[in-house]
Backbone atoms as SQL, in Angstrom:
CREATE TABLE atoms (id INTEGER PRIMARY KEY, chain TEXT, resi INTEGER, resn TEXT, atom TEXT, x REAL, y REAL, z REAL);
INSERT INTO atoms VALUES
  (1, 'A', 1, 'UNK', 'N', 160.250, 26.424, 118.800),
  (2, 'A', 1, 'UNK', 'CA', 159.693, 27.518, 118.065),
  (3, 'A', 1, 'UNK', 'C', 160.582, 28.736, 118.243),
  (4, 'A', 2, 'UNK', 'N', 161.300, 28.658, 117.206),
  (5, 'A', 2, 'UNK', 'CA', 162.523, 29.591, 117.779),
  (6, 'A', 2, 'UNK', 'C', 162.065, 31.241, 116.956),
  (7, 'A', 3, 'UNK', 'N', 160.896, 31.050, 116.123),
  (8, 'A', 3, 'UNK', 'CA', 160.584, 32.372, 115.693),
  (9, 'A', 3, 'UNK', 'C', 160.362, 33.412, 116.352),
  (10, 'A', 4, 'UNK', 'N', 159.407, 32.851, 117.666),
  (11, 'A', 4, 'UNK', 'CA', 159.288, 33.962, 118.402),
  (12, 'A', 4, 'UNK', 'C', 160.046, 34.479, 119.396),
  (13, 'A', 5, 'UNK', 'N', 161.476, 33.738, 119.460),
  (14, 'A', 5, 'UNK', 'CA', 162.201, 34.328, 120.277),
  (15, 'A', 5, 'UNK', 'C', 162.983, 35.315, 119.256),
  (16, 'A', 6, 'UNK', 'N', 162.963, 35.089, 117.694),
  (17, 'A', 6, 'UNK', 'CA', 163.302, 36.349, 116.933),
  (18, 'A', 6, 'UNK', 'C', 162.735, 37.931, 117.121),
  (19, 'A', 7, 'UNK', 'N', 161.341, 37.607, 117.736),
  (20, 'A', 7, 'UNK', 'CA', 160.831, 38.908, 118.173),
  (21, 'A', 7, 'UNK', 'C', 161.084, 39.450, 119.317),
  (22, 'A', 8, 'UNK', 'N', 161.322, 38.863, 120.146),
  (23, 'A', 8, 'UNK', 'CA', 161.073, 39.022, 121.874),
  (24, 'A', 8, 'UNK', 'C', 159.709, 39.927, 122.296),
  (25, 'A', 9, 'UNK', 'N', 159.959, 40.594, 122.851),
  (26, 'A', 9, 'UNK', 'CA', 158.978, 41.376, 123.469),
  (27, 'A', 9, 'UNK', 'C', 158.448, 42.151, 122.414),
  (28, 'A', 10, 'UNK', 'N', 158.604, 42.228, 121.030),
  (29, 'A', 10, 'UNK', 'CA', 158.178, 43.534, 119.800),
  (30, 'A', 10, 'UNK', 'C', 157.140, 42.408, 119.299),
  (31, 'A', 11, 'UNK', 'N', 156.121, 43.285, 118.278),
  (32, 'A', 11, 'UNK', 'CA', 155.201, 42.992, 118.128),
  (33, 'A', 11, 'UNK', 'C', 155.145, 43.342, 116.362),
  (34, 'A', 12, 'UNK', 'N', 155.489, 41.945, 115.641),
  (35, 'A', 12, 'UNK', 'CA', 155.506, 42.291, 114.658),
  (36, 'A', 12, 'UNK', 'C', 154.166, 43.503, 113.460),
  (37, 'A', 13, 'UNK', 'N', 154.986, 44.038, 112.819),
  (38, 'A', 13, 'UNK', 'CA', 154.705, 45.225, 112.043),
  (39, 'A', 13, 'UNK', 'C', 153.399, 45.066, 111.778),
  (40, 'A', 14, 'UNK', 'N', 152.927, 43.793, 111.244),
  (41, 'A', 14, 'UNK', 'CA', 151.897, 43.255, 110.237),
  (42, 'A', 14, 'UNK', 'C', 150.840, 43.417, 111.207),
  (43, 'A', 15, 'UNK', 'N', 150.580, 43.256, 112.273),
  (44, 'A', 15, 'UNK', 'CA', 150.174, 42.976, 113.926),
  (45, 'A', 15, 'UNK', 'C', 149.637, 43.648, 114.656),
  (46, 'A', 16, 'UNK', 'N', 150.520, 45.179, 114.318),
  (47, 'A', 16, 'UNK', 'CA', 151.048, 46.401, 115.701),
  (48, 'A', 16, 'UNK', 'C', 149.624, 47.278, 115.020),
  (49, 'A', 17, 'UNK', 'N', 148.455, 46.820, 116.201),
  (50, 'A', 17, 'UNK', 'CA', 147.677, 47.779, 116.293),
  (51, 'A', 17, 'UNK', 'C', 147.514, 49.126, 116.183),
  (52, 'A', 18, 'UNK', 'N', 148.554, 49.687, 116.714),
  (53, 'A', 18, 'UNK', 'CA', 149.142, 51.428, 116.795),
  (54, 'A', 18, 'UNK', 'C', 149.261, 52.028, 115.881),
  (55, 'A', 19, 'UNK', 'N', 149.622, 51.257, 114.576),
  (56, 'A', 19, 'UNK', 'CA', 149.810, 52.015, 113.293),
  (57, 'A', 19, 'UNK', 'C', 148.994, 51.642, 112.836),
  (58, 'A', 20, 'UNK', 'N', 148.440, 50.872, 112.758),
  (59, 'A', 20, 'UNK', 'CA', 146.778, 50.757, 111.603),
  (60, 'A', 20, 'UNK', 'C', 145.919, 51.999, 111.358),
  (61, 'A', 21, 'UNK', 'N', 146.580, 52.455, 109.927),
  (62, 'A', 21, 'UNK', 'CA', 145.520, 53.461, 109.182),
  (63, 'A', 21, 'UNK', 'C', 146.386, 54.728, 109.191),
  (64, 'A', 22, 'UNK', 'N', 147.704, 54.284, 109.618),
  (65, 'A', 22, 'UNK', 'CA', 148.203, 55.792, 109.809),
  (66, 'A', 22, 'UNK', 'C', 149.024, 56.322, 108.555),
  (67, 'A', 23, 'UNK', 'N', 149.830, 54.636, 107.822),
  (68, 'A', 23, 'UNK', 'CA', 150.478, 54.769, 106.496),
  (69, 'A', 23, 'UNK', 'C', 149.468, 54.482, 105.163),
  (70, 'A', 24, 'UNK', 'N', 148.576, 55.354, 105.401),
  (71, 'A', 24, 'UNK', 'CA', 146.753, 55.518, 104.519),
  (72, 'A', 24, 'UNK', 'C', 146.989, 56.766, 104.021),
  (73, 'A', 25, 'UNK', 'N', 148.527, 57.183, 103.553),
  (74, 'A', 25, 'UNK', 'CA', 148.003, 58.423, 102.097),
  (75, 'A', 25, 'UNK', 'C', 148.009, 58.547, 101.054),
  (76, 'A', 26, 'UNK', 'N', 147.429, 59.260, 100.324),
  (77, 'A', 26, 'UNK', 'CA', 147.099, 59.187, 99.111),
  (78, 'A', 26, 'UNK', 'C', 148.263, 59.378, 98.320),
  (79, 'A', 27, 'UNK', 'N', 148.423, 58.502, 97.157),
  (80, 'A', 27, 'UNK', 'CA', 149.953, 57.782, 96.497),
  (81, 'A', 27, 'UNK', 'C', 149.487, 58.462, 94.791),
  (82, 'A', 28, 'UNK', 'N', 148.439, 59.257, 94.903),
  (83, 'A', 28, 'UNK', 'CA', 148.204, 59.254, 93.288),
  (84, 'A', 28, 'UNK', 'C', 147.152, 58.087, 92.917),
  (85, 'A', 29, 'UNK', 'N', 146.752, 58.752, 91.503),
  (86, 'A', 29, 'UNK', 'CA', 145.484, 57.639, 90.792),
  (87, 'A', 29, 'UNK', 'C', 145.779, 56.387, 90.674),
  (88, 'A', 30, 'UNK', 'N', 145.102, 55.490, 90.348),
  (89, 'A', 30, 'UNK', 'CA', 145.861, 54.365, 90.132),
  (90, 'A', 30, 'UNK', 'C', 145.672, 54.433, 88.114),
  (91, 'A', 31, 'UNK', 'N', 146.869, 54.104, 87.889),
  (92, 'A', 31, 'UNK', 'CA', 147.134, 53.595, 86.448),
  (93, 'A', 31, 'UNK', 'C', 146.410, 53.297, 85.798),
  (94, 'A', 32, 'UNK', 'N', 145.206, 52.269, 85.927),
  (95, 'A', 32, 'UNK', 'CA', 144.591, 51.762, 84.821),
  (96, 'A', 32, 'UNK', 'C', 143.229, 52.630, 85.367),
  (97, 'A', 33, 'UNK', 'N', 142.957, 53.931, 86.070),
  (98, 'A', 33, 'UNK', 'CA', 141.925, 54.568, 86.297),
  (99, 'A', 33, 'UNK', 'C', 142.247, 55.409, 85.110),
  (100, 'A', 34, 'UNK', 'N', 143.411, 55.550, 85.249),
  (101, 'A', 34, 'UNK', 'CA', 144.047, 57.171, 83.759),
  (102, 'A', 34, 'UNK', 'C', 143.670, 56.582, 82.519),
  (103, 'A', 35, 'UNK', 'N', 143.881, 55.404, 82.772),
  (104, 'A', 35, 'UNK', 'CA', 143.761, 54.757, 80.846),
  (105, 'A', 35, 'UNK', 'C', 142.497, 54.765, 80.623),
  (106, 'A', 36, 'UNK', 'N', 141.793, 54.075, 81.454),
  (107, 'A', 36, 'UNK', 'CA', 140.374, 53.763, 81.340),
  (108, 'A', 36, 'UNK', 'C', 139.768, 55.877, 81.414),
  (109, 'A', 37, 'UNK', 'N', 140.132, 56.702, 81.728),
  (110, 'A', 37, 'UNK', 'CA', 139.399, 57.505, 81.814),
  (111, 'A', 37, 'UNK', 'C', 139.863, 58.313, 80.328),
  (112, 'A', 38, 'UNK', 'N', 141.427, 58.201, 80.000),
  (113, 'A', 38, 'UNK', 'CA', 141.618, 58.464, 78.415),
  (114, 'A', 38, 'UNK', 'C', 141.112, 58.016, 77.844),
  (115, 'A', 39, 'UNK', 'N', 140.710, 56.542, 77.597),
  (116, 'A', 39, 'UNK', 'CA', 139.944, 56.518, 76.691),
  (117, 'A', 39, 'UNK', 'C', 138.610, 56.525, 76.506),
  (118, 'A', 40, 'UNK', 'N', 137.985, 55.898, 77.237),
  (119, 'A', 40, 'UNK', 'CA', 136.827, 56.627, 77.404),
  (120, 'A', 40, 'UNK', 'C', 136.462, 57.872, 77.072),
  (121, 'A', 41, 'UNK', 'N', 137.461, 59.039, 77.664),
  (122, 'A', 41, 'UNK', 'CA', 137.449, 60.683, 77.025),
  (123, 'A', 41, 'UNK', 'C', 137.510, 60.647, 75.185),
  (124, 'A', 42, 'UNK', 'N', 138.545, 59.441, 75.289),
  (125, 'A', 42, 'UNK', 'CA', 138.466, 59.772, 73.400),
  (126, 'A', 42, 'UNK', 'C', 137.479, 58.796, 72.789),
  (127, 'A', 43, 'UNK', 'N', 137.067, 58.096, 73.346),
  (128, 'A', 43, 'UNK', 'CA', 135.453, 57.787, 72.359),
  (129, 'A', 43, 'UNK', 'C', 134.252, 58.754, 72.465),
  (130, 'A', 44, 'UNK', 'N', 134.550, 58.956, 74.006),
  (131, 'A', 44, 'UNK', 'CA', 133.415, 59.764, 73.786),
  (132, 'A', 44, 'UNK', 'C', 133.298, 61.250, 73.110),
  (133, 'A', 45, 'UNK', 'N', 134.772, 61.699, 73.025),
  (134, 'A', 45, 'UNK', 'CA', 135.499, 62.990, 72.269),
  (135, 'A', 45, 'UNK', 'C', 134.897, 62.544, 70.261),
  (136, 'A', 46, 'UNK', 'N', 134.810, 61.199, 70.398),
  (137, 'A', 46, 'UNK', 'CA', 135.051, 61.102, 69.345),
  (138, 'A', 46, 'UNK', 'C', 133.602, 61.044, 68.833),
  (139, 'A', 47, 'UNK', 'N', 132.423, 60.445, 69.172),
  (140, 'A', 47, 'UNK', 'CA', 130.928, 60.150, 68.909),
  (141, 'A', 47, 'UNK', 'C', 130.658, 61.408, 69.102),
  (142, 'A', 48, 'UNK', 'N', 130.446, 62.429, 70.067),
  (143, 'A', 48, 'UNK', 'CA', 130.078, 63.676, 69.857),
  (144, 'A', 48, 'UNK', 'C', 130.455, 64.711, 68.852),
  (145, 'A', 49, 'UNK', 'N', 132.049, 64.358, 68.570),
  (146, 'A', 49, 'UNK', 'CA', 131.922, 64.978, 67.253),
  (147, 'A', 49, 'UNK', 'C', 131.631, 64.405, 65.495),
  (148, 'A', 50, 'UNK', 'N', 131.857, 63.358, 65.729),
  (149, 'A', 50, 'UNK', 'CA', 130.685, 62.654, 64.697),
  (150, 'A', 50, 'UNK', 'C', 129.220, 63.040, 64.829),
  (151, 'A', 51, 'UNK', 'N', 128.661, 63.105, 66.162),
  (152, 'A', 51, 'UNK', 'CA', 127.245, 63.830, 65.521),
  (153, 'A', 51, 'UNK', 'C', 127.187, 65.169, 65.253),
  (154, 'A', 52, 'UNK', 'N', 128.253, 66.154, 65.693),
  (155, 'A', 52, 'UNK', 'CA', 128.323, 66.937, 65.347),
  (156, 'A', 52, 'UNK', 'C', 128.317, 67.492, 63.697),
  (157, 'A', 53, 'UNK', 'N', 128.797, 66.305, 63.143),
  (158, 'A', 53, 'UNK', 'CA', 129.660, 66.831, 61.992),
  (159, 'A', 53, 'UNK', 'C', 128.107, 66.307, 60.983),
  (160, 'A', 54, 'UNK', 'N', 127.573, 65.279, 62.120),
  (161, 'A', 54, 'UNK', 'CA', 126.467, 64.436, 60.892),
  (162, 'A', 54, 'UNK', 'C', 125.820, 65.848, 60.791),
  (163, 'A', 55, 'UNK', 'N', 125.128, 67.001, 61.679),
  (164, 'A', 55, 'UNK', 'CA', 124.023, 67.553, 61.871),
  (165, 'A', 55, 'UNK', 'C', 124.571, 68.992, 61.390),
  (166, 'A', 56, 'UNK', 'N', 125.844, 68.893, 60.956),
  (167, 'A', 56, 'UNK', 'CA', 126.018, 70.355, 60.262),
  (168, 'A', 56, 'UNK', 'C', 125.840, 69.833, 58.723),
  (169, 'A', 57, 'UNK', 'N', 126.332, 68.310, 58.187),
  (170, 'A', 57, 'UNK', 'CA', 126.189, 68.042, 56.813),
  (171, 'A', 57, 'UNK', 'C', 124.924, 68.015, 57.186),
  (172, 'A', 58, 'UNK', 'N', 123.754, 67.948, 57.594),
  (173, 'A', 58, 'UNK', 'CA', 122.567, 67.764, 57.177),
  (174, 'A', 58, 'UNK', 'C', 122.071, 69.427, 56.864),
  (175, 'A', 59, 'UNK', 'N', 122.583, 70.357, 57.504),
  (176, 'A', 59, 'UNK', 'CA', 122.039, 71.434, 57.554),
  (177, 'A', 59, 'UNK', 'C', 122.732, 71.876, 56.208),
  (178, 'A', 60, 'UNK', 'N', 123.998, 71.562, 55.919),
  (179, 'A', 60, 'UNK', 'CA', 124.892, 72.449, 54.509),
  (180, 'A', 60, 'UNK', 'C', 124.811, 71.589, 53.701),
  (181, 'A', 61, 'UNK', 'N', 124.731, 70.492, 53.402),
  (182, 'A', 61, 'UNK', 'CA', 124.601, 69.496, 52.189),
  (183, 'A', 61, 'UNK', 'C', 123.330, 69.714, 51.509),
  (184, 'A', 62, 'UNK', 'N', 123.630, 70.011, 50.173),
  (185, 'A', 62, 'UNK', 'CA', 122.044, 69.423, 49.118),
  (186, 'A', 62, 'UNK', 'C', 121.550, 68.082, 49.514),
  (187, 'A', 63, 'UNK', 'N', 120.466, 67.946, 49.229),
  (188, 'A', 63, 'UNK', 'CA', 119.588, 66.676, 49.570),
  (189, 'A', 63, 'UNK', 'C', 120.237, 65.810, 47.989),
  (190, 'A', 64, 'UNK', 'N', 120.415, 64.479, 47.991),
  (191, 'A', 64, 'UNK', 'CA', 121.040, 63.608, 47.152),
  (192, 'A', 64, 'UNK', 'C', 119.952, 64.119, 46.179),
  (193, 'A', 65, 'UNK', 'N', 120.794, 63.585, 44.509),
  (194, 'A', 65, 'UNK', 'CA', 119.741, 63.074, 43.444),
  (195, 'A', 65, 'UNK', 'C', 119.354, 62.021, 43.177),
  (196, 'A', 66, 'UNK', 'N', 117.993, 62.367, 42.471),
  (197, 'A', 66, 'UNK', 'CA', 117.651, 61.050, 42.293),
  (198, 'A', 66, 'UNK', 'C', 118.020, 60.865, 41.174),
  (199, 'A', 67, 'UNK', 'N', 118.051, 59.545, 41.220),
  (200, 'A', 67, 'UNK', 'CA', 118.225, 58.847, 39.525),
  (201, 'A', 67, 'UNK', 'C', 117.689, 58.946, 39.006),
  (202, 'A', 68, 'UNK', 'N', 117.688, 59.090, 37.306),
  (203, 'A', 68, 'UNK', 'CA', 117.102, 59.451, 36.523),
  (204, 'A', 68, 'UNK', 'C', 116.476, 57.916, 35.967),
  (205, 'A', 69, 'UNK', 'N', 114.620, 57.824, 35.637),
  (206, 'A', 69, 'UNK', 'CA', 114.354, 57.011, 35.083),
  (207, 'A', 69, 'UNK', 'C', 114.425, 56.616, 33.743),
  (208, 'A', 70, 'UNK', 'N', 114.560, 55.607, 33.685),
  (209, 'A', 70, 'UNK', 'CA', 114.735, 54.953, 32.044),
  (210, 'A', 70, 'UNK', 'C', 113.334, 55.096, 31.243),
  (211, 'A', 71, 'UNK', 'N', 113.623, 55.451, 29.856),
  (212, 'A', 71, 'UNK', 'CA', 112.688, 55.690, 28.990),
  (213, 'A', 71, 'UNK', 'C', 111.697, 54.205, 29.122),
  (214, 'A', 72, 'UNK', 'N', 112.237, 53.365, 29.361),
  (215, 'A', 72, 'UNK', 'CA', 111.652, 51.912, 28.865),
  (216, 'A', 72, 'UNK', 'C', 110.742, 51.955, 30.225),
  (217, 'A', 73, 'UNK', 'N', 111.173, 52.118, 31.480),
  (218, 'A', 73, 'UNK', 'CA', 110.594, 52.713, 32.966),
  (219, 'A', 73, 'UNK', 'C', 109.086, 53.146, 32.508),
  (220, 'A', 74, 'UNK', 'N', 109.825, 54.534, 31.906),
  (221, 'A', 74, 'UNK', 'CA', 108.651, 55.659, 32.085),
  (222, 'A', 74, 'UNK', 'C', 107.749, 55.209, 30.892),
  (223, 'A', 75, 'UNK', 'N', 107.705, 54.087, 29.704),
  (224, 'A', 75, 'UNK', 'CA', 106.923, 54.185, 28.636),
  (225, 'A', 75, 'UNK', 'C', 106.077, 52.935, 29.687),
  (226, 'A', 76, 'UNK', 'N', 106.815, 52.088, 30.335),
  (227, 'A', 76, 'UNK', 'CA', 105.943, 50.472, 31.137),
  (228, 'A', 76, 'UNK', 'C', 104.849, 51.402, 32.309),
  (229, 'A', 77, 'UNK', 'N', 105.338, 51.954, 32.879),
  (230, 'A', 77, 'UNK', 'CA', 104.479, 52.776, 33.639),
  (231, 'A', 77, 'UNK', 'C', 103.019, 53.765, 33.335),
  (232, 'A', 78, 'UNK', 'N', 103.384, 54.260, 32.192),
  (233, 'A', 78, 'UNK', 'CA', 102.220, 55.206, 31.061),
  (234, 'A', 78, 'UNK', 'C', 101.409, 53.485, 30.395),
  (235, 'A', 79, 'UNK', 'N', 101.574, 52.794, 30.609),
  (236, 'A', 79, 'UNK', 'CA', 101.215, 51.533, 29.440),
  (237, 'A', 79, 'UNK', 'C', 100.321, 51.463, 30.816),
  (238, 'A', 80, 'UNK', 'N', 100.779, 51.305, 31.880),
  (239, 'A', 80, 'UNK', 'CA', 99.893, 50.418, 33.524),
  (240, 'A', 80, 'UNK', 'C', 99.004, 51.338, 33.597),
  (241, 'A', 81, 'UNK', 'N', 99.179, 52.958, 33.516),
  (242, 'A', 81, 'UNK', 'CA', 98.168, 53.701, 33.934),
  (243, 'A', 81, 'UNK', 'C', 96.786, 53.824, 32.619),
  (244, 'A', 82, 'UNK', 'N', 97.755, 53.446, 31.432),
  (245, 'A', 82, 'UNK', 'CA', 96.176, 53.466, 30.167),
  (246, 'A', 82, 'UNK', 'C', 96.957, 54.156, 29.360),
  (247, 'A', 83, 'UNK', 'N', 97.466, 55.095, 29.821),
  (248, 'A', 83, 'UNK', 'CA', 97.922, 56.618, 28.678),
  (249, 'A', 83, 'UNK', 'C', 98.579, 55.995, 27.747),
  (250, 'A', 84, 'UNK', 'N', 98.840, 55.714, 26.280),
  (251, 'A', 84, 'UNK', 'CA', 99.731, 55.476, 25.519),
  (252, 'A', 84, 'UNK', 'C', 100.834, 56.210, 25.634),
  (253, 'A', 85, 'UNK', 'N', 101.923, 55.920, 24.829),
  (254, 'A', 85, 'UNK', 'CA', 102.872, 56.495, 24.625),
  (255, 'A', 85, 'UNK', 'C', 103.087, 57.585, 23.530),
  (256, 'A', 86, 'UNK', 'N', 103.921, 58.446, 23.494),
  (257, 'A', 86, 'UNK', 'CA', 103.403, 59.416, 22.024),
  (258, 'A', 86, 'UNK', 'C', 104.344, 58.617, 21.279),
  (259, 'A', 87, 'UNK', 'N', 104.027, 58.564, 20.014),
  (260, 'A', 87, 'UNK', 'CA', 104.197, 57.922, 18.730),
  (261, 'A', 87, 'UNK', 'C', 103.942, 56.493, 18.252),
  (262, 'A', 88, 'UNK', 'N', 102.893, 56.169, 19.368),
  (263, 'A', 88, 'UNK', 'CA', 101.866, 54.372, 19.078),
  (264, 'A', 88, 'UNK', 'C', 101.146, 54.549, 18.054);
């Protein structure tokens, strides 16, 4: 076992009690925390101003029109209620 005469008396790195916790500083975010927090920022950047935008068109927009009914509509309807039509 000739490995451990590669060490002799030292106590490999991986091992050496003494330093445990000491090469523990902070290196920056990790990478896929930034992405995941960009985007996330831009959906959610993005749904808030979609409701934004729904709840100002509701406040500044006219209310839609309606369609206009057909004569043939409005004479079948006067026929259901009794009323004739003018010129029967």
């Amino acid at each position: 076992m000739d490995y451990e005469q590669d060490f002799g008396d030292r106590v490999p790195p991986s091992f050496d009690s003494r330093n445990m916790g000491v090469e523990t500083e902070a290196k920056g975010f990790n990478p896929g925390l930034i992405v995941l927090l960009l985007v996330g920022g831009l959906i959610l950047a993005f749904l808030v101003g979609n409701y934004f935008l729904y709840m100002y068109a509701q406040k500044t927009l006219p209310p839609k029109k309606k369609k206009p009914v057909s004569k043939k509509k409005m004479k079948k309807e006067r026929l259901k209620q009794g009323v004739s039509a003018p010129g029967e």
